[in-house]
N, C-alpha and C positions, 0 to 999 in steps of 0.2 A: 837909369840912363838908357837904357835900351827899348825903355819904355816908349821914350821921347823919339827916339828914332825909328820906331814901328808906328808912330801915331803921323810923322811926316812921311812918311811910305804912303801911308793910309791918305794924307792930305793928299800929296800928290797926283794918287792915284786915283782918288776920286773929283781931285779938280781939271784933271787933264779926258776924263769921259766925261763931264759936264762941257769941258769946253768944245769936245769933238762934238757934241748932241749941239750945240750950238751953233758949230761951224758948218753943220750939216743943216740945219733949219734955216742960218742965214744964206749958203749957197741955194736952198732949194728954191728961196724964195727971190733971191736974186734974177736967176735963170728963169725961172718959171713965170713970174711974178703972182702965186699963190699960194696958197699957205698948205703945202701936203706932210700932213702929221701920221701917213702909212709908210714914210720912205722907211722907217727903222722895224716897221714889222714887216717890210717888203725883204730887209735882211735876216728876220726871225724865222722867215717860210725857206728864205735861201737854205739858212745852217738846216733847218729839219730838212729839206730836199736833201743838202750833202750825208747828213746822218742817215738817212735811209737809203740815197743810192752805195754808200759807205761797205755797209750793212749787207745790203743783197752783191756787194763786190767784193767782200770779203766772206760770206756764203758760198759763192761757187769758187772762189778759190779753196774753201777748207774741202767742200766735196771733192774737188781736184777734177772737177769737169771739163773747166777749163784753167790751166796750170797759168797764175797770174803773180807776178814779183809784189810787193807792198808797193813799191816805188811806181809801179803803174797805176795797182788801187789808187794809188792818193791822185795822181797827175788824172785818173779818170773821170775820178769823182769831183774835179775842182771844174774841169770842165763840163761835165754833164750839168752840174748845180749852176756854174755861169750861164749855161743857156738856158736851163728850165727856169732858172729864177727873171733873167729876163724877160720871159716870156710872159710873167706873170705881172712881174712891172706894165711889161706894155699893155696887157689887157685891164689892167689899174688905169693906165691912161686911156685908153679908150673907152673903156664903160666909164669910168667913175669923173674921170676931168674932163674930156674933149667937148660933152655935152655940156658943160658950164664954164666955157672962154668968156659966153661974152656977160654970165650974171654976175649978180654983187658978189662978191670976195663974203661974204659969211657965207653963202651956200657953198663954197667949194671948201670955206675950212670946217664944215660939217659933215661934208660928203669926208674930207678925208679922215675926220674922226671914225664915221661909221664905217670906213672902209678896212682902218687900223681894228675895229672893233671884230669885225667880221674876219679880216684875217686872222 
């Protein structure tokens, strides 16, 4: 019995990130009207940006350089990661899409492949 209710956890939980990778593909394409297959490793650069700013903000607080609460660490690094990762979005959109508005729709869902590749 408990078997049955680890395996519907398990359904759940994996129908509910298919459905989010979904709703995320059909908004990007809604909005944009092209096909960008980097949006989800544009959030895989975010989380390593927050892991690493995390990391060196949790470094100077243990050397007690600069004496920092956890409660700032995290509200720091949620910010510093929102703006570097955007920043990184938007040079996505500029190298990789703006140059191909006006061509056929397979080159920009190949740019975005190779751009998921590359990041």
């Amino acid at each position: 019995m408990d078997f049955f209710f680890q395996n519907v956890v398990n359904a759940l939980q994996w129908g509910s990130f298919y459905a989010l990778i979904a709703l995320g593909y059909s908004m990007v394409y809604g909005v944009l009207m092209l096909f960008n297959f980097a949006h989800g490793d544009i959030f895989m650069v975010g989380a390593y940006i927050g892991f690493f700013i995390a990391s060196g903000l949790l470094a100077i607080a243990a050397t007690g350089v600069i004496p920092l609460p956890s409660w700032l660490v995290l509200v720091l690094t949620i910010l510093i990661a929102m703006f570097l990762t955007s920043f990184v979005g938007i040079l996505v959109e500029r190298i990789g899409y703006r140059p191909l508005r006006n061509a056929p729709r397979a080159s920009a869902a190949i740019t975005g492949l190779m751009i998921g590749i590359i990041l």
